[in-house]
C-alpha positions in Angstrom: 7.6 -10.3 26.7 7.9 -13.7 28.3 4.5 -14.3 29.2 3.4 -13.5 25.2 6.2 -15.8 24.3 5.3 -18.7 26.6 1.8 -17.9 25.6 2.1 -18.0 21.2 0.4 -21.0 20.9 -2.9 -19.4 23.1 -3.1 -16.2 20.8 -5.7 -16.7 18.0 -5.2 -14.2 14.4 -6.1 -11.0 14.4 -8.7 -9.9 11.8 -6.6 -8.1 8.9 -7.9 -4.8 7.0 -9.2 -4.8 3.9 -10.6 -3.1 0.5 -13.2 -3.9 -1.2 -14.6 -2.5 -4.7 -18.3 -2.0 -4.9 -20.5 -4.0 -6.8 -19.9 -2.8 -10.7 -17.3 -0.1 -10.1 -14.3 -2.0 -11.1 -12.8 -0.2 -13.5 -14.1 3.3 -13.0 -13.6 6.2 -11.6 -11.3 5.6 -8.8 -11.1 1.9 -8.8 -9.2 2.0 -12.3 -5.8 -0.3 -12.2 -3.0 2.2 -12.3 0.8 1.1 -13.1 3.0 2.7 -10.2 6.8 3.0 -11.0 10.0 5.2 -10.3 9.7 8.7 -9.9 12.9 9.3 -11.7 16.4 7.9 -13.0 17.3 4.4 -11.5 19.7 4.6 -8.9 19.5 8.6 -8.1 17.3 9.8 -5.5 18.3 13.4 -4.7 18.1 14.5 -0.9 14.4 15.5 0.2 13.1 14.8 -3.7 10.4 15.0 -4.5 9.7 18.4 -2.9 5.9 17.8 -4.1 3.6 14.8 -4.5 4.2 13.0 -7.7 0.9 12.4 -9.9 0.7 8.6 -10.1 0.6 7.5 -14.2 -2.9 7.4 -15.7 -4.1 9.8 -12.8 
């Protein structure tokens, strides 16, 4: 750990991932936008819930 501290300055960035929509397909199929909210009341979340995967909206 002391040598990477001592070192920071040396240690160039790191490439990131990233996503990227093919030419003409924004908008379709699966590269529609989709709202992503709560799966239920504010505030509650009962123990293990949800048992299944919730269907994002506008799946």
């Amino acid at each position: 750990m002391r040598s990477l501290v001592d070192n920071a300055s040396d240690i160039g960035p790191m490439e990131m991932p990233s996503v990227e929509v093919p030419p003409g397909e924004w908008g379709k199929g699966e590269w529609v936008p989709k709202d992503f909210g709560p799966d239920g009341e504010p505030g509650r979340v009962e123990p293990g819930a949800p048992g299944r995967p919730t269907v994002p909206p506008g799946s």
